[in-house]
N, CA, C and O of each residue as an XYZ file, in Angstrom:
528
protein
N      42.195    -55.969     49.819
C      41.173    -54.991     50.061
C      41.793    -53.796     50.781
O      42.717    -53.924     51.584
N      41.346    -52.855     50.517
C      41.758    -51.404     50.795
C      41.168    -51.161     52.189
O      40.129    -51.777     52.426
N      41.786    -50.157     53.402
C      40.837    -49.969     54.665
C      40.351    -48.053     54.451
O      40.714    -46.908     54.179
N      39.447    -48.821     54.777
C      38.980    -46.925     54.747
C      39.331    -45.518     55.687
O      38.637    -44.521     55.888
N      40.910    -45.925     56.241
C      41.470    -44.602     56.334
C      42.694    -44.024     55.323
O      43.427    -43.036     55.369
N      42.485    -45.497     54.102
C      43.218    -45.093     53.058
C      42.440    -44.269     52.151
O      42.719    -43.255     51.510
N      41.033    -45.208     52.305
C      39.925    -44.138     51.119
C      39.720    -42.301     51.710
O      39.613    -41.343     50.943
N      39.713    -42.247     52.869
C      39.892    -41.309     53.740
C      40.810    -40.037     52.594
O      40.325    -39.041     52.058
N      41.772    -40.389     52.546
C      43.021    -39.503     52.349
C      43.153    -39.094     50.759
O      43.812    -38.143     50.341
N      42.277    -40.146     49.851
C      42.204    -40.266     48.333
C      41.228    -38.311     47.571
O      40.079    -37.882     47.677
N      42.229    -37.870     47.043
C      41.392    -36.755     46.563
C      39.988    -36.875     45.697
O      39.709    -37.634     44.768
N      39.571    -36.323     46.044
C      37.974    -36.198     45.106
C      38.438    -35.954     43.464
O      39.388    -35.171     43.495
N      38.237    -36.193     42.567
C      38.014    -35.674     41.323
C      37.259    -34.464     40.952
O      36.081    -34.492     41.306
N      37.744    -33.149     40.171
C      36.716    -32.039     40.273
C      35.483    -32.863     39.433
O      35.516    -33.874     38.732
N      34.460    -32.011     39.810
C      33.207    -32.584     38.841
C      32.272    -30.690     38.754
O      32.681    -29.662     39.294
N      30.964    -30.869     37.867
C      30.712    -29.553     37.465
C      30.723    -28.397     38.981
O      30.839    -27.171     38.965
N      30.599    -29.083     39.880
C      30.043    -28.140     41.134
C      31.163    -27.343     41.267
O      30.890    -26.276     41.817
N      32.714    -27.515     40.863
C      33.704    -27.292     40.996
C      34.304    -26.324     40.568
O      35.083    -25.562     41.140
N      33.760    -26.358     39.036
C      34.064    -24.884     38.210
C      32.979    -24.064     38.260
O      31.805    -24.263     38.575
N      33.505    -23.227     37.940
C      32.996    -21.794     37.809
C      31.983    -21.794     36.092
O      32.492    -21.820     34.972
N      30.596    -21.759     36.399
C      29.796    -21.497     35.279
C      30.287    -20.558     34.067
O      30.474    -19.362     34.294
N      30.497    -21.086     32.791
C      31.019    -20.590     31.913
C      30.154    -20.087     30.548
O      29.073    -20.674     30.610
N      30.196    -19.299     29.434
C      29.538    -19.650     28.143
C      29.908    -20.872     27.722
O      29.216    -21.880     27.577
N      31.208    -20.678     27.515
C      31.631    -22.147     26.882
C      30.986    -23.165     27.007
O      30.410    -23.787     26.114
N      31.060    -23.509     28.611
C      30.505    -24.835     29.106
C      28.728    -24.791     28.245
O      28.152    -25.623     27.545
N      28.395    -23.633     28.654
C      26.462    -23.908     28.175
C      26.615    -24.081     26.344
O      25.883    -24.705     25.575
N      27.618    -23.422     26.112
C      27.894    -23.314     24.200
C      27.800    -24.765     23.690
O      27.137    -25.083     22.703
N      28.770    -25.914     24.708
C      28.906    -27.054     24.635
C      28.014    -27.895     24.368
O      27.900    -28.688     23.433
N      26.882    -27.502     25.942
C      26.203    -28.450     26.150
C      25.236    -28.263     24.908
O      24.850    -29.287     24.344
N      24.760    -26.857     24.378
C      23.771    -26.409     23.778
C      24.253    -27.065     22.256
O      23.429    -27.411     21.409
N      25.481    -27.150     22.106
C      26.231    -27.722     20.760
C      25.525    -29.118     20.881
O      24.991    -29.441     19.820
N      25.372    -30.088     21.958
C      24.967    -31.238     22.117
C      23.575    -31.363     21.769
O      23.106    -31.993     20.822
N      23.030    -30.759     22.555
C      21.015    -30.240     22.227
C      20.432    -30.385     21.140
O      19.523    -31.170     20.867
N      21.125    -29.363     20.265
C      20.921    -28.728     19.053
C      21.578    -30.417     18.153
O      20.759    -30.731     17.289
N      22.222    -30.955     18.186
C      22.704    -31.799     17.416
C      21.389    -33.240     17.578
O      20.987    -33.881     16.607
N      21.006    -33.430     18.792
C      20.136    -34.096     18.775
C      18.735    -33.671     18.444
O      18.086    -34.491     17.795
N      18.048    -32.357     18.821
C      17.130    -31.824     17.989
C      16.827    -31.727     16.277
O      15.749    -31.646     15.689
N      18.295    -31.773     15.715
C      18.417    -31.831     14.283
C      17.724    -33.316     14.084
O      16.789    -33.349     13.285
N      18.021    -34.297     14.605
C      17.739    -35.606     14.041
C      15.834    -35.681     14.422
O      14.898    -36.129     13.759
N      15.897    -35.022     15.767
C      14.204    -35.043     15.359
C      14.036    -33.951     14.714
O      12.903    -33.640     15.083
N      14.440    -32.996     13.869
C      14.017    -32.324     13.132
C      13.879    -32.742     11.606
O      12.967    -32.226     10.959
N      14.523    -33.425     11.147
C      15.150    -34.326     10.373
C      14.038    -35.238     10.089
O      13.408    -35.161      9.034
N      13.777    -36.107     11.010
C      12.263    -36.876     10.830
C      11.131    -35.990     10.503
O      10.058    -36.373     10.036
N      11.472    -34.707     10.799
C       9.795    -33.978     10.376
C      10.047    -33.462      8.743
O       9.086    -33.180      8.028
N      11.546    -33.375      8.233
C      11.378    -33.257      7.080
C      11.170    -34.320      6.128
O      10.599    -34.179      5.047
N      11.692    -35.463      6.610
C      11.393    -36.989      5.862
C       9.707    -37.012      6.015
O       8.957    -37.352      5.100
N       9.276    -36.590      7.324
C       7.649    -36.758      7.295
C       6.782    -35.459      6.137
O       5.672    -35.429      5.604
N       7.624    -34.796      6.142
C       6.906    -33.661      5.073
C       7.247    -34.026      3.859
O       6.347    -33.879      3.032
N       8.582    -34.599      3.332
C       8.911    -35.437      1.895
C       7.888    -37.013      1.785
O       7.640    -37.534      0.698
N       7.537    -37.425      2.751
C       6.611    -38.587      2.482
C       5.553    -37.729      2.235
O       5.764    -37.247      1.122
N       4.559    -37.302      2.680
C       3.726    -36.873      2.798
C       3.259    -35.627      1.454
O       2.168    -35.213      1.063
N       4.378    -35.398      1.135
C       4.284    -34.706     -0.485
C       4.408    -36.181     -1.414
O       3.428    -36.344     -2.141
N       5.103    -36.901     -1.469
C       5.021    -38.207     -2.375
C       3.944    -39.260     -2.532
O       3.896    -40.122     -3.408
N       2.690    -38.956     -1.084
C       2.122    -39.919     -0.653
C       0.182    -39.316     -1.522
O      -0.802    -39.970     -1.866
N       0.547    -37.644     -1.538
C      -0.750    -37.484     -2.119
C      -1.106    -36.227     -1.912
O      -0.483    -35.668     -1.009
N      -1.950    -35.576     -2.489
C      -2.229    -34.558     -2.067
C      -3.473    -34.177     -0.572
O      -3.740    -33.148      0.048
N      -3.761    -35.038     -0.524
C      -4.652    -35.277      0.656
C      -4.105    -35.537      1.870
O      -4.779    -35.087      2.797
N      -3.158    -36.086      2.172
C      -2.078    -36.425      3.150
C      -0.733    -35.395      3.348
O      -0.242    -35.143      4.448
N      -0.242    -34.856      2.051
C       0.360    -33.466      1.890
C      -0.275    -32.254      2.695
O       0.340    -31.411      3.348
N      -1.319    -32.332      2.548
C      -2.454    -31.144      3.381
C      -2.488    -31.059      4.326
O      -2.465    -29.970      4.899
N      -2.575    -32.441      5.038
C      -2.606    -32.267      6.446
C      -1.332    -32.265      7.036
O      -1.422    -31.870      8.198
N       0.073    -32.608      6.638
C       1.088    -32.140      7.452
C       1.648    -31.047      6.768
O       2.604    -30.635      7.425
N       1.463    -30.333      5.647
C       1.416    -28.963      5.541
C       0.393    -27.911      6.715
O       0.765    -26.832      7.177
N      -0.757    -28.505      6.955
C      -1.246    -27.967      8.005
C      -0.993    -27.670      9.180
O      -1.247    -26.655      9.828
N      -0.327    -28.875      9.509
C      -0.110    -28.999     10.638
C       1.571    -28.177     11.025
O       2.005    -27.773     12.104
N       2.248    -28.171      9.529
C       3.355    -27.347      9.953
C       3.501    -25.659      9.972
O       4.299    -24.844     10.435
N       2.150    -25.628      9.130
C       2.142    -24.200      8.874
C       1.367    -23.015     10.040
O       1.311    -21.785     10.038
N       0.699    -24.345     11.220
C      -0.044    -23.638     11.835
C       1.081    -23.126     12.944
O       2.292    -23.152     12.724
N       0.494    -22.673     14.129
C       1.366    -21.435     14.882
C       2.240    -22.910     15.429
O       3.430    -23.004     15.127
N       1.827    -23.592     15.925
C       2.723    -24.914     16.728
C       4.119    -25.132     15.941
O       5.310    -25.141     16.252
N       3.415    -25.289     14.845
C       4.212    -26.045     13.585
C       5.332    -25.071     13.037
O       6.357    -25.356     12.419
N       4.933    -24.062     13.366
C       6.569    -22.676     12.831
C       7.021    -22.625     14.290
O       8.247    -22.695     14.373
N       6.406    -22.525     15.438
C       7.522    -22.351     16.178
C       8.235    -23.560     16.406
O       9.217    -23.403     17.132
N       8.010    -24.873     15.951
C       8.764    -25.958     16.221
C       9.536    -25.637     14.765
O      10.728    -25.400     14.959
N       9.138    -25.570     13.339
C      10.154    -25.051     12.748
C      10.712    -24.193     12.322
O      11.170    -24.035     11.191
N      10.727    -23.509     13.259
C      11.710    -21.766     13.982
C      12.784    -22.438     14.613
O      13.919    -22.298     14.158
N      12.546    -23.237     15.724
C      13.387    -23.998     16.897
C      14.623    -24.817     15.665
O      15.837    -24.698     15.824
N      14.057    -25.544     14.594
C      14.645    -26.629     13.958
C      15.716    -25.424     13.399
O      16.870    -25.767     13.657
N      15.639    -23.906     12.600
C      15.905    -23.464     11.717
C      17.610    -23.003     12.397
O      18.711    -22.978     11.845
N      17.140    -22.655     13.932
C      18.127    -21.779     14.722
C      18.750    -23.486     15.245
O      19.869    -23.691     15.714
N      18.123    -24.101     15.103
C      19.544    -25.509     15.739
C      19.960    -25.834     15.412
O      20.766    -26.564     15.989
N      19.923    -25.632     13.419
C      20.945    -26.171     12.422
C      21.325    -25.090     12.589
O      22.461    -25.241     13.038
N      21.070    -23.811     12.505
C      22.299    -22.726     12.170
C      23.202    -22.925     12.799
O      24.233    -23.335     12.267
N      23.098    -22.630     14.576
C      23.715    -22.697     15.555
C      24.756    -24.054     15.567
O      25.956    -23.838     15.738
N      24.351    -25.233     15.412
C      24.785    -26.450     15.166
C      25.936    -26.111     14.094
O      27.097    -26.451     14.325
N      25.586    -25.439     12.929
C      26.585    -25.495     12.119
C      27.921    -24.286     12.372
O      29.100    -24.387     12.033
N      27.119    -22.989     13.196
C      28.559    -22.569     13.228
C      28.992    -22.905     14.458
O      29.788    -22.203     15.082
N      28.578    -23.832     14.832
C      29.282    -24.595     16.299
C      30.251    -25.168     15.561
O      31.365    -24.689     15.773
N      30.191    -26.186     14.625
C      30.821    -26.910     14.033
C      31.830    -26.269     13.184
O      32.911    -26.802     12.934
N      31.432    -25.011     12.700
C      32.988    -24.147     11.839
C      34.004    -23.741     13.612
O      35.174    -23.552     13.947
N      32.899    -23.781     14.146
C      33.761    -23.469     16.086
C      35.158    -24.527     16.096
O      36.378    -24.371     16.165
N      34.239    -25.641     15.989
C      34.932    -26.990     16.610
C      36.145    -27.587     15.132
O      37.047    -28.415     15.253
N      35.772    -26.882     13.926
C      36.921    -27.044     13.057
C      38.193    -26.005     12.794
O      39.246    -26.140     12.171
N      37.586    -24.849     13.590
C      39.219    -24.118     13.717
C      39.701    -24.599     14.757
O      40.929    -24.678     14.756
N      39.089    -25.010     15.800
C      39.718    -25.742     17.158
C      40.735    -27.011     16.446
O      41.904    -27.155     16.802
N      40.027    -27.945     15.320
C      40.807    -28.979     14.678
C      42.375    -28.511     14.202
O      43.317    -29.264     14.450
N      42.561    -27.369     13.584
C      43.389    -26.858     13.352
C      44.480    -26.100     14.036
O      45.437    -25.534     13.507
N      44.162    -26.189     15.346
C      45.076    -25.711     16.403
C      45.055    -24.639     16.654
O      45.977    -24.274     17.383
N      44.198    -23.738     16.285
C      44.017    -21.980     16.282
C      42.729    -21.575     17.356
O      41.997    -22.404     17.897
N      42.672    -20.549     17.468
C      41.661    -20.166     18.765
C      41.159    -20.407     19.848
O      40.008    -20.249     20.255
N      42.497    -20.990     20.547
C      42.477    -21.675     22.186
C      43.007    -20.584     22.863
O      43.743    -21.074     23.718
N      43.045    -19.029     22.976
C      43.234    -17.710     23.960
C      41.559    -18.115     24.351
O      40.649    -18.607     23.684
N      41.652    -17.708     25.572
C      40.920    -17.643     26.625
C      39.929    -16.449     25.470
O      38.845    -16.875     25.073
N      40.330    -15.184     25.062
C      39.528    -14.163     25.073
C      39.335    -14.846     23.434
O      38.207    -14.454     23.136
N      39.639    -15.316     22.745
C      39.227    -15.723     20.958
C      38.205    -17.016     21.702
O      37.055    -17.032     21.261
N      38.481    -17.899     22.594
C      37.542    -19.049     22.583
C      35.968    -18.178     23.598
O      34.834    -18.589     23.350
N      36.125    -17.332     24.378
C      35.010    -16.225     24.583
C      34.314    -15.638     23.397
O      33.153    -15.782     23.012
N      35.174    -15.033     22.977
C      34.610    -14.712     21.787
C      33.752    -15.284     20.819
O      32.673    -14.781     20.506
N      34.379    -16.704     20.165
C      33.558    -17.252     19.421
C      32.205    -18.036     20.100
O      31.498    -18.803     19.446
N      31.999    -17.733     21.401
C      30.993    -18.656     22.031
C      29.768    -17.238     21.691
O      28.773    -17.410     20.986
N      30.024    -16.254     22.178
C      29.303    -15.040     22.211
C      28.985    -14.965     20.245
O      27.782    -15.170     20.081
N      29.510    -14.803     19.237
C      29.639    -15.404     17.841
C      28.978    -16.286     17.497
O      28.735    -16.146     16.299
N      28.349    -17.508     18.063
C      27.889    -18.428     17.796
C      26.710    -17.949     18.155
O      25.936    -17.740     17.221
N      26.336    -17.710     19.223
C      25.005    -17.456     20.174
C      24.243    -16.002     19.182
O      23.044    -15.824     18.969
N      25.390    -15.153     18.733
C      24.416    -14.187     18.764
C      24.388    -14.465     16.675
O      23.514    -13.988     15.951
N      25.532    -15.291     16.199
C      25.336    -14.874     15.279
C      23.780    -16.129     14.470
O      23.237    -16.075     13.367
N      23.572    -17.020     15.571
C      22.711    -18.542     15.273
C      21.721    -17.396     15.099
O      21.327    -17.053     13.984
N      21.330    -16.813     16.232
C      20.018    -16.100     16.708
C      19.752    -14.928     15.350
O      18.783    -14.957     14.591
N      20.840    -13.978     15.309
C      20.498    -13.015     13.629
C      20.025    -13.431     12.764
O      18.997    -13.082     12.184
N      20.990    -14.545     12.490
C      20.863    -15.564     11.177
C      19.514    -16.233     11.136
O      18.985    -16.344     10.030
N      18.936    -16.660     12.124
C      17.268    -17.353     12.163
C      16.828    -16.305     11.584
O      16.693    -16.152     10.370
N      16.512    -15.299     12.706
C      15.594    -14.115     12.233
C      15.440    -13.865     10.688
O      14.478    -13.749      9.930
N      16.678    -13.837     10.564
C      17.039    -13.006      9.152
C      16.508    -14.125      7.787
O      16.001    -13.900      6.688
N      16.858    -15.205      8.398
C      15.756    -15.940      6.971
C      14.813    -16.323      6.976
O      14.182    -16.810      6.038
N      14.376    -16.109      8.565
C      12.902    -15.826      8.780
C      12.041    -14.909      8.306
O      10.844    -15.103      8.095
N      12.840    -13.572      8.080
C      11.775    -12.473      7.905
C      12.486    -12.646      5.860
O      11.911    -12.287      4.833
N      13.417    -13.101      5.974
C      13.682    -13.043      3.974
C      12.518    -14.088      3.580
O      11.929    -14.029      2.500
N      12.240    -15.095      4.617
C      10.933    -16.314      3.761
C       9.918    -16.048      3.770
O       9.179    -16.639      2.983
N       9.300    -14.915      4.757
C       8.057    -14.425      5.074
C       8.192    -13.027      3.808
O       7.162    -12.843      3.160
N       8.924    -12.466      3.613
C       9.157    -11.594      2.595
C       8.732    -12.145      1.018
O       7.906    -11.659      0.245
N       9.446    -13.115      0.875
C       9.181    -13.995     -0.567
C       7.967    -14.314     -1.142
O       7.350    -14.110     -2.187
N       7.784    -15.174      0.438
C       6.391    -15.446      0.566
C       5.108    -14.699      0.369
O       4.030    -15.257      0.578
């Protein structure tokens, strides 16, 4: 057994309080978010593919329910967490390849991700409302 003027002298491990708040770090966590939001997003499209197979009476009501104001901004939220999710993931496959670890290219692509998730919603937001 160890005496505790040995534990005394043992360095701490850094932990978050330690660093300095980053994009990166929130890019990360938000990469995490967004990956688990997909899977409940995911269930609401399996619930909208049942629900077209199941009848037209049952189709209605979760067409209703998605089309009303609740139901677009939850799938607004779904639209920007796959985008974001996915060019997180073209992020995390040039990283695979050994390229874009400068401090100012891995800044960069965090600011890239964030602003390009957010355009990209809009933008096939207002092209589906256009069609539509």
């Amino acid at each position: 057994m160890s005496s505790s003027s040995s534990q005394d002298q043992r360095p701490l491990s850094p932990h978050l309080q330690v660093y300095k708040p980053m994009l990166t770090t929130a890019m990360s966590i938000v990469h995490r978010i967004t990956g688990v939001a997909l899977y409940f997003g995911s269930l609401l499209v399996a619930w909208w593919l049942v629900a077209a197979a199941s009848g037209s009476d049952y189709f209605s009501l979760v067409n209703g329910f998605l089309g009303s104001w609740f139901g677009r901004i939850i799938l607004f939220g779904y639209t920007w967490a796959l985008i974001h999710h996915a060019i997180g993931g073209v992020r995390h496959l040039i990283w695979d390849t050994g390229r874009g670890f400068e401090l100012d290219t891995v800044e960069w692509m965090a600011r890239a991700n964030l602003i390009g998730s957010t355009g990209l919603t809009v933008l096939l937001w207002i092209i589906g409302y256009s069609v539509r």
